[in-house]
C-alpha positions as CSV (number, residue, x, y, z in Angstrom):
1,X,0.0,0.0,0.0
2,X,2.8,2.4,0.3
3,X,4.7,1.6,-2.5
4,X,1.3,2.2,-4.4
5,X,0.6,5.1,-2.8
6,X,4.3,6.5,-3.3
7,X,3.4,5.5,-7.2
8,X,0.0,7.7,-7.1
9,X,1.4,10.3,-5.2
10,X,4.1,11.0,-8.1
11,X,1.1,10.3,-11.1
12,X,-0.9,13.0,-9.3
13,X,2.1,15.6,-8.6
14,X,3.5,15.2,-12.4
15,X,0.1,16.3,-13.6
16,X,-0.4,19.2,-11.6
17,X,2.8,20.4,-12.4
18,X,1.7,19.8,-16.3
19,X,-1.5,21.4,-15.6
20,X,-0.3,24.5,-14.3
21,X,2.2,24.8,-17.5
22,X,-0.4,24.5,-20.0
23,X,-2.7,27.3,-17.9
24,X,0.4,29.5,-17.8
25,X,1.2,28.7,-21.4
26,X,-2.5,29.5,-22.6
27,X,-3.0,32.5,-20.1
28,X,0.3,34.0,-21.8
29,X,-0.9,32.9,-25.1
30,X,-4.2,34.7,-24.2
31,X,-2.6,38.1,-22.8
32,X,0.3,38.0,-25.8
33,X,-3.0,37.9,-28.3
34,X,-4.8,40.7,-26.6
35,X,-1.8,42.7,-26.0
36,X,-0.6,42.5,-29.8
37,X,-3.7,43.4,-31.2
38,X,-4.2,46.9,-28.4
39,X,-1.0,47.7,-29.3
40,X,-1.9,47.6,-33.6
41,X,-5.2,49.4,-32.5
42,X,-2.8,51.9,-31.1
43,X,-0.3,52.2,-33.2
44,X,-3.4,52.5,-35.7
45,X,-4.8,55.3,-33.8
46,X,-1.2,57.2,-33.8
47,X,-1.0,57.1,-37.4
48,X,-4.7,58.7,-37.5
49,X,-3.9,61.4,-35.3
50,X,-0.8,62.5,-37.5
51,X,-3.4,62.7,-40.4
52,X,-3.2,59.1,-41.9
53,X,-7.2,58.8,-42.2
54,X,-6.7,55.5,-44.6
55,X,-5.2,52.9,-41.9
56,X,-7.0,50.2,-41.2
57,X,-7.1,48.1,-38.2
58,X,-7.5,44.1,-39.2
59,X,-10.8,43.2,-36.5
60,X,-10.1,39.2,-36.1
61,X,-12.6,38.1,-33.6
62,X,-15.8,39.2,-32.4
63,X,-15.0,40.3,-29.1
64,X,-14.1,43.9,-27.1
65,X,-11.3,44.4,-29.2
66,X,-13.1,43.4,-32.8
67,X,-15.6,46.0,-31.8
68,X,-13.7,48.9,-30.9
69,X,-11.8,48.0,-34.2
70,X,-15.0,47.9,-36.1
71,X,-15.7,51.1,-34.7
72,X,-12.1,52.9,-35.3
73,X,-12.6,52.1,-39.4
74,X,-16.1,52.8,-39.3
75,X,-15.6,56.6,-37.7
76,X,-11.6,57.2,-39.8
77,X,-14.4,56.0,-43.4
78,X,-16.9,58.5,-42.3
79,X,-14.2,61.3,-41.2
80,X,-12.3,60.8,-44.5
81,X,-16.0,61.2,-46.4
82,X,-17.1,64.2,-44.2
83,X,-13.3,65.9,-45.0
84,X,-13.6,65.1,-48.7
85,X,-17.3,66.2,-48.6
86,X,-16.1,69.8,-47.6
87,X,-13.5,70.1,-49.5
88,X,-15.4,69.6,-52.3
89,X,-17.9,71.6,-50.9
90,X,-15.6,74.6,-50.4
91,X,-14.2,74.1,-53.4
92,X,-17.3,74.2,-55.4
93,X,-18.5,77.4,-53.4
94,X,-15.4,79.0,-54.3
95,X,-16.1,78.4,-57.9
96,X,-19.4,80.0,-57.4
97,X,-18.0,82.6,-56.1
98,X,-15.9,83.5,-58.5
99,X,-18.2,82.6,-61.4
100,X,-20.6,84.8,-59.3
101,X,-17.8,87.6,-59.9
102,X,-17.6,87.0,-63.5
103,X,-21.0,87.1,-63.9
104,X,-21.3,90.3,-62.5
105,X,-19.0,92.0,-65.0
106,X,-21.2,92.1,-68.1
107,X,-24.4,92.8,-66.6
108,X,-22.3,96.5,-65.4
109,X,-20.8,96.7,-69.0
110,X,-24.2,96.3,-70.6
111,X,-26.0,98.7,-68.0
112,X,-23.3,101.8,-68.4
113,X,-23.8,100.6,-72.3
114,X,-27.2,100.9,-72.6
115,X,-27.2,104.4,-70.4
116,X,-25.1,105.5,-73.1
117,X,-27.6,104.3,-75.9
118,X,-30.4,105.5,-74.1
119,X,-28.8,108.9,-74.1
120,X,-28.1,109.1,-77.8
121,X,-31.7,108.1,-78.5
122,X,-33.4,110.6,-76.4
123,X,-31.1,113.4,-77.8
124,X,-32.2,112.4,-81.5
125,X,-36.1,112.3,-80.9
126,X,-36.5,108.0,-80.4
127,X,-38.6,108.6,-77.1
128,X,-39.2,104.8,-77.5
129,X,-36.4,103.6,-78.3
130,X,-35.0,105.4,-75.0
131,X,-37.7,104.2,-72.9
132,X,-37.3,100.6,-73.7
133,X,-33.3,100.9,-73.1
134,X,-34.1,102.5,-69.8
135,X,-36.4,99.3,-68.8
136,X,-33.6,97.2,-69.8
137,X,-31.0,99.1,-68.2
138,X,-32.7,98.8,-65.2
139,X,-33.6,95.2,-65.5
140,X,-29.7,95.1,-65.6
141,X,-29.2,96.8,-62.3
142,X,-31.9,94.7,-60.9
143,X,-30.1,91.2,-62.1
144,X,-26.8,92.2,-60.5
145,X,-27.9,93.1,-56.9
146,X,-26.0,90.7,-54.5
147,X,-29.3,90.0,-52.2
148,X,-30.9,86.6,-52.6
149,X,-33.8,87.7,-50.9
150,X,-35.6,90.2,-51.8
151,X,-39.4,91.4,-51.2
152,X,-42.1,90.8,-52.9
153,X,-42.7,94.4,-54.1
154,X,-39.8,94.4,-55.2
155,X,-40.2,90.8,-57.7
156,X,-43.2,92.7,-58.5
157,X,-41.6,95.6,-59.9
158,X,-38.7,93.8,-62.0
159,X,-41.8,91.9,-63.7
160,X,-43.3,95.0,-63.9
161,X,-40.8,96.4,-66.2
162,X,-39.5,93.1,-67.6
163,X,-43.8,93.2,-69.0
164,X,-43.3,97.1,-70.0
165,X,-40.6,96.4,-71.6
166,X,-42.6,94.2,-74.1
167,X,-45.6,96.3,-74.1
168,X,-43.5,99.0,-75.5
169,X,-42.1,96.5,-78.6
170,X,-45.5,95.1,-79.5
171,X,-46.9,98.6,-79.8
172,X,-49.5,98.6,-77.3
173,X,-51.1,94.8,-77.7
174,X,-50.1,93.5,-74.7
175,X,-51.7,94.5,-71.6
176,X,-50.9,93.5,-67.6
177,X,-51.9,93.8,-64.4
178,X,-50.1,93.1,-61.0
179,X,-52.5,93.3,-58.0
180,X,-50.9,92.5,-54.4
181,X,-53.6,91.7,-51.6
182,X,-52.7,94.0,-48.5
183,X,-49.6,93.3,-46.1
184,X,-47.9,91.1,-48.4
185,X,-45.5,93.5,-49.9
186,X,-42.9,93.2,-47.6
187,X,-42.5,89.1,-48.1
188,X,-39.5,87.7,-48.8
189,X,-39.1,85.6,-51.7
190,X,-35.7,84.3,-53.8
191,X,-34.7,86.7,-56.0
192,X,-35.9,86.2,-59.8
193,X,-38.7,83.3,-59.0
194,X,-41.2,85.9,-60.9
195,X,-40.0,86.7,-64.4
196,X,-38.9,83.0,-65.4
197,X,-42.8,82.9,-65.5
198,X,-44.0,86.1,-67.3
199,X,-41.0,85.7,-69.7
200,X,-42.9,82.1,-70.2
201,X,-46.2,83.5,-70.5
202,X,-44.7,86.3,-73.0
203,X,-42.8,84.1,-75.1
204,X,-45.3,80.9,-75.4
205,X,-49.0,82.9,-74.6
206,X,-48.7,86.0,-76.4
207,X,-50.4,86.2,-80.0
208,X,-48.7,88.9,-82.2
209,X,-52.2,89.1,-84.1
210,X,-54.2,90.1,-81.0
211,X,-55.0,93.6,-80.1
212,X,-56.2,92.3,-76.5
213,X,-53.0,89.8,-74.9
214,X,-53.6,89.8,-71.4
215,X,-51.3,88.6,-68.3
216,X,-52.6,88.9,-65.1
217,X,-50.3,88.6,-62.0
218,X,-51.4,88.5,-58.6
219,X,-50.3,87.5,-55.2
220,X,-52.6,86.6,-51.9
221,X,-52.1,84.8,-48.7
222,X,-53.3,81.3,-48.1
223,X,-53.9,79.4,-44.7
224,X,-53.1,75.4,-45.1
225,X,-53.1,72.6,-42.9
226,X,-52.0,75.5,-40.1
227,X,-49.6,76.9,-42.1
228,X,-49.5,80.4,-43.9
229,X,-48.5,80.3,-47.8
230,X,-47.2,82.9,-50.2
231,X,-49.7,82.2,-53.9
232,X,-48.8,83.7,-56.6
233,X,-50.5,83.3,-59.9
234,X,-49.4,84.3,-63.8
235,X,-52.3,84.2,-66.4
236,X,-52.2,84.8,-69.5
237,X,-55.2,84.4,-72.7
238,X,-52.8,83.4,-75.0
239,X,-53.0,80.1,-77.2
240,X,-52.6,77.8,-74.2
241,X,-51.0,74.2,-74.6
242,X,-52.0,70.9,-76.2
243,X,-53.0,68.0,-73.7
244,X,-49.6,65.9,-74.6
245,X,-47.3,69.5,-74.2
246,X,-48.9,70.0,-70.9
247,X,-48.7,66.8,-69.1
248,X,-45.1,66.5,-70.0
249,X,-44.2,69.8,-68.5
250,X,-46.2,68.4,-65.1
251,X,-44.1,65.8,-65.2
252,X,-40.9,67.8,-65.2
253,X,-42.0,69.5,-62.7
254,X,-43.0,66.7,-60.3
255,X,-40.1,64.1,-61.0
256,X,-37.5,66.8,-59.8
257,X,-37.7,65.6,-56.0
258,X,-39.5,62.8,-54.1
259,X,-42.3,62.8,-56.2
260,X,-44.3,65.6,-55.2
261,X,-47.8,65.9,-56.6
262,X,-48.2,68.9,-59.1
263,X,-51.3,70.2,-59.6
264,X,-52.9,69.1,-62.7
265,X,-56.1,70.9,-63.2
266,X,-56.9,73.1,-66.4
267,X,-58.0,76.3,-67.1
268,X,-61.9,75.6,-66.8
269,X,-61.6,73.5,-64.2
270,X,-61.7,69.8,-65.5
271,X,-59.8,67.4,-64.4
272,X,-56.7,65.6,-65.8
273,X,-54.5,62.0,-65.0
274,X,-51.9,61.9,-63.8
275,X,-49.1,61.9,-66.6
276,X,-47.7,59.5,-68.2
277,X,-44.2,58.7,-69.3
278,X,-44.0,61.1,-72.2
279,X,-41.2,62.1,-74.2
280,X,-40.5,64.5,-77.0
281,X,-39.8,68.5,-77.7
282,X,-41.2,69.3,-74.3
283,X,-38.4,67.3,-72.7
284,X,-36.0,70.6,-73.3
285,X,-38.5,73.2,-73.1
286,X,-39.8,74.9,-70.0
287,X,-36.5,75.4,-68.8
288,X,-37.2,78.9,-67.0
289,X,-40.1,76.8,-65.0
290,X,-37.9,73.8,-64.1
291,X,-35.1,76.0,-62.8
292,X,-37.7,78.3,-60.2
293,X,-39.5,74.9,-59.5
294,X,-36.4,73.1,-58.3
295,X,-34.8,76.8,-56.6
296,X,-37.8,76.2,-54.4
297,X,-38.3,72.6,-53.9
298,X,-34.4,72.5,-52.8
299,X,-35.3,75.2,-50.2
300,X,-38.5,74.3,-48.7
301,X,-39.3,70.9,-49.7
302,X,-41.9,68.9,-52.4
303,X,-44.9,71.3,-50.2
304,X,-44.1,74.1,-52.2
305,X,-43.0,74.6,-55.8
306,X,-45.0,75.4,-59.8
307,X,-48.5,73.9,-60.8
308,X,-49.7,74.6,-64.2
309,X,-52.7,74.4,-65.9
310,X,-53.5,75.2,-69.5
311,X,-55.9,74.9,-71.9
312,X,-55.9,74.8,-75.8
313,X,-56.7,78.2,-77.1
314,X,-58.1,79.6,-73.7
315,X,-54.3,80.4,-71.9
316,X,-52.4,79.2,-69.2
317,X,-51.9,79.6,-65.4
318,X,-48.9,79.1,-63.4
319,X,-49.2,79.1,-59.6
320,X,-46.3,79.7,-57.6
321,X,-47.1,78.5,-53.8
322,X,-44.3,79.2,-51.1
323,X,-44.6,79.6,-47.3
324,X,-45.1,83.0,-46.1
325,X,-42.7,84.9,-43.2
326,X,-43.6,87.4,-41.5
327,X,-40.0,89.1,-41.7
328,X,-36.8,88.5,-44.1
329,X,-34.8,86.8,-40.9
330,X,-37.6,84.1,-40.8
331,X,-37.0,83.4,-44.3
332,X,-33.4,83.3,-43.6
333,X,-33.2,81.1,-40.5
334,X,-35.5,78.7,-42.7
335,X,-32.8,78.2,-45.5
336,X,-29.9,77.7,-43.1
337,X,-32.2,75.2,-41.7
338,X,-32.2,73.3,-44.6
């Protein structure tokens, strides 16, 4: 018994001693593992802090460490797309700017220009002809002011003479009215959302064998859903539009965001489907009407934007439906918003 016991005594002490290796050999194993890997994520996270934004840190397993990995490439991916999104961004608005400068150059030139014509005309007898370079001059210095928000008496007033203008070219046949319902003159608006639509109703409504070519503009105040909107309409009785013409323009103007509805009523008040997928000259036209409608779906959302309704040979009204502010910094604080 104790020689057997001697034996057993020796079995059992040899494979504690083995035990204990192998746990110190896989605890080291363990620790060497973990330690390797916290010291890539920190090497990883040295190299991002000196600028390096395309490291990457390898993630392995699923545990603490794969996680916080995960996270590090996830956050140096979006930081890189957030730096290179305003760089472009600056870079693009820099652009602007100076294309902005550039821009403004010829509108001066031609305004000092046409002073100068205007002045020769009115000293040789062409009252006319110096009237209608005086409109333009001052459509000119209108064009070229900096603000991007301006009132609505003020819109009003460079459609006003943009519609003299013509009036003094066709000799009289066209005829306009503005009307403005009461407090609404001091809205703010975005500069040049008006005359895009009475240059459309001139150019496509008016009939140079009419005595009687009528465009109506007017502006009024409308309450919806609890909200206060801005309605302007441009009417004119000119030739109007064909059915296929028509609902192709709609659909310009309701594809540009998330599918806004646009209204599609006509004239008299009968009701048209929705359009269809059409295609053909009207795909390039209407440009002035796509450019306002997307200026003012990009600021305020697919709420607010164009409608048009037409009919053939009766004319064509354009509605112009934007949320109403009671001062400019309202409108302002809205546009930073978005």
């Amino acid at each position: 018994m104790e020689r057997q016991y001697k034996g057993l005594k020796l079995k059992l002490f040899t494979l504690t001693a083995l035990g204990i290796l192998i746990m110190i050999g896989l605890a080291y194993g363990a620790v060497y593992r973990h330690a390797r890997r916290t010291r890539i994520l920190i090497r990883a996270m040295k190299q991002a802090k000196q600028g390096n934004l395309s490291i990457r840190v390898p993630v392995g397993s699923q545990d603490e460490l794969g996680e916080i990995s995960s996270t590090f490439n996830g956050m140096l991916e979006e930081l890189r797309a957030y730096i290179d999104q305003v760089y472009v961004s600056d870079a693009r608005q820099k652009q602007a700017e100076l294309m902005a400068l550039q821009a403004q150059i010829n509108p001066h030139f031609l305004y000092n220009t046409l002073e100068a014509i205007r002045m020769r005309a009115m000293i040789q007898g062409a009252d006319d002809v110096g009237e209608m370079t005086f409109v333009l001059a001052s459509l000119f210095r209108y064009s070229v002011r900096p603000e991007t928000i301006v009132r609505l008496e003020d819109e009003m007033a460079y459609c006003r003479q943009y519609l003299e203008l013509h009036r003094i070219r066709h000799r009289d046949k066209l005829h306009y009215s503005i009307k403005i319902e009461d407090g609404l003159r001091e809205a703010p608006l975005l500069k040049l959302c008006l005359q895009p639509l009475a240059e459309n109703a001139v150019v496509h409504g008016f009939n140079p064998k009419s005595p009687d070519n009528r465009i109506d503009i007017s502006a009024r105040k409308e309450e919806a859903n609890g909200e206060s909107c801005l309605i302007i309409e441009v009417e004119d009785n000119g030739k109007g539009m064909e059915i296929d013409r028509l609902l192709a323009i709609q659909k310009q103007l309701a594809g540009r965001s998330h599918g806004g509805a646009v209204d599609s009523s006509p004239a008299d008040g009968a009701s048209i489907a929705p359009p269809p997928a059409v295609s053909g000259p009207a795909a390039g036209s209407s440009i002035g009407l796509r450019n306002v409608n997307e200026r003012i779906r990009l600021q305020f959302g697919d709420g607010y934007g164009l409608s048009l309704a037409s009919q053939k040979g009766k004319g064509t009204r354009i509605t112009l439906r934007l949320p109403l502010y009671a001062k400019e910094e309202d409108h302002v604080q809205r546009l930073d918003r978005r």
